[in-house]
MIROLO-589810 format. One line per field, with one value per residue (C-alpha): residue number from 1; residue in one letter; x negated, y negated, z. Coordinates in steps of 0.1 Angstrom, whole numbers. Each point is the difference from the previous one (the first is absolute). Layout:
<recs>
k	[NUM:...] .
r	[A:...] .
xx	[X:...] .
yy	[Y:...] .
zz	[Z:...] .
</recs>
This chain:
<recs>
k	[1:2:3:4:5:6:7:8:9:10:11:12:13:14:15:16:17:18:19:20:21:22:23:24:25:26:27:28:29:30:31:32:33:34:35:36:37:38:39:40:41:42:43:44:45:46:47:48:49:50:51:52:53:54:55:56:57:58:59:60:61:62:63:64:65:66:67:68:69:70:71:72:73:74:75:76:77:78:79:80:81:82:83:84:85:86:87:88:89:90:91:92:93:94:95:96:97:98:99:100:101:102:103:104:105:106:107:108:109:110:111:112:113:114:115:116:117:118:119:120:121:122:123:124:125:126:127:128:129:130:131:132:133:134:135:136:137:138:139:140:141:142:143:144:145:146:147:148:149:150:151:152:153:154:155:156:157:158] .
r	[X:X:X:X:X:X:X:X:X:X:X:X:X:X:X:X:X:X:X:X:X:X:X:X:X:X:X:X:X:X:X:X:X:X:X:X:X:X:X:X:X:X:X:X:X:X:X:X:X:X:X:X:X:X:X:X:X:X:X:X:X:X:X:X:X:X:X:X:X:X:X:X:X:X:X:X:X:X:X:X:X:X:X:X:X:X:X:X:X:X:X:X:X:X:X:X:X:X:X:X:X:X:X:X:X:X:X:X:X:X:X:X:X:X:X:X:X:X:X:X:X:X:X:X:X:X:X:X:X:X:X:X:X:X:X:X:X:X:X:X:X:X:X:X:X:X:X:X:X:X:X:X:X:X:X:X:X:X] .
xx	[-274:24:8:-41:-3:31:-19:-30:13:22:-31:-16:32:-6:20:9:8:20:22:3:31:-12:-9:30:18:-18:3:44:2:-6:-2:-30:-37:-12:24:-19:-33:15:17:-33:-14:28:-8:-33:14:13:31:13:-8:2:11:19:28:-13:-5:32:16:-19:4:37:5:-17:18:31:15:-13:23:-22:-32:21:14:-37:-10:29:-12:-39:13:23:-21:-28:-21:-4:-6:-2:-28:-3:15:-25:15:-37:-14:17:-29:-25:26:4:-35:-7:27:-19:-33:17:19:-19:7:27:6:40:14:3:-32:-16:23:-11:-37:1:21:-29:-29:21:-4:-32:-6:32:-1:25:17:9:-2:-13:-40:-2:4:-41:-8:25:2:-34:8:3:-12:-16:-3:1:41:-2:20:18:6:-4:-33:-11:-4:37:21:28:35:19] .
yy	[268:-24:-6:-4:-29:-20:7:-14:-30:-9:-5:-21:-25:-33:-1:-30:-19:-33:-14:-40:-16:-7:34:12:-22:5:35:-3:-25:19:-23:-18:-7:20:27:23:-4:8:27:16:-13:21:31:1:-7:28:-10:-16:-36:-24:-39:-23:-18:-32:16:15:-31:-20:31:9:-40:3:32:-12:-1:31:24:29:-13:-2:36:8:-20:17:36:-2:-16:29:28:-12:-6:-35:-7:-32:-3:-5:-34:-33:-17:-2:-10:-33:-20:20:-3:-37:-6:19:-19:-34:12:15:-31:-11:35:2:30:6:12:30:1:-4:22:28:-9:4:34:13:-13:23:33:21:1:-16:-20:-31:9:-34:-16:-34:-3:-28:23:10:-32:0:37:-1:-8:22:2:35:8:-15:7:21:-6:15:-27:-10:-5:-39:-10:5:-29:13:-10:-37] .
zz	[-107:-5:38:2:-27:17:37:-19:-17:30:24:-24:-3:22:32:26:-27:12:-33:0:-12:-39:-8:16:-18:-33:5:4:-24:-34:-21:22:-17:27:-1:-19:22:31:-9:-13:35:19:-18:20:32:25:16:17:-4:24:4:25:8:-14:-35:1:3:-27:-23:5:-6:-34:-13:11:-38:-9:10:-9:20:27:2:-5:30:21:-11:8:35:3:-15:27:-33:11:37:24:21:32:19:-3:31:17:-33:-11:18:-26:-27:1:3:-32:-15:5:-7:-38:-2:-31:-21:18:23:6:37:-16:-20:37:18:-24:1:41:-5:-25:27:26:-18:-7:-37:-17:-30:-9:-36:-16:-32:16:-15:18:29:-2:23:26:7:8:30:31:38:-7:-37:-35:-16:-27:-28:-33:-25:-35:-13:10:-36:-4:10:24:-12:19] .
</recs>
């Protein structure tokens, strides 16, 4: 039936996925390279999503002039599509010290606030658009980061 095949096709959809701030903004921003990708990404992911503070603040910044990536933004916060993790307070010693040990790719505050988020929860996976991503979120006290990204042969966008 058809309440059997959706059942089906739901458990097989990637959950505890954490979104970083340039596929969320690739994904409001239609007109992005990456748009396209990400969107095709979020169609195997069960909601909801999950980010933080820190990538809410670096994305609402870049999608400030467009007016329909912003009323996006607002509805996947509203809709509970899009979720902030839990708070970092105890982490900032762990988050700056991933930050200098990245410093050559580099790794952002909220690149690293994300990465300690995804270490905290069984399973999860980081969506982002960042290849360059496959080194630093490596790292973690108890597990290697998973990832959904581009393939590495393809240059992510400046």
């Amino acid at each position: 039936t058809k309440s059997e095949e959706t059942k089906r096709v739901t458990q097989l959809m990637i959950s505890k996925v954490f979104i970083d701030a340039t596929a969320l903004e690739a994904f409001l921003v239609s007109d992005s390279q990456w748009n396209s990708w990400v969107g095709q990404s979020l169609k195997q992911v069960k909601p909801p999503l999950f980010s933080c503070q820190a990538v809410m603040e670096v994305v609402s910044t870049r999608v400030q002039h467009h007016p329909a990536g912003l009323r996006a933004l607002k509805r996947f916060l509203e809709s509970g599509t899009l979720r902030m993790a839990g708070s970092l307070d105890e982490f900032y010693p762990l988050i700056f010290r991933l930050m200098n040990q990245f410093r050559d790719i580099p790794m952002t505050f909220s690149e690293a606030c994300l990465t300690v988020l995804c270490d905290q929860v069984k399973e999860s996976r980081i969506l982002t658009v960042r290849s360059e991503f496959r080194t630093h979120f490596h790292y973690s006290d108890r597990r290697k980061i998973r990832l959904i990204c581009p393939d590495p042969d393809v240059k992510s966008p400046a």
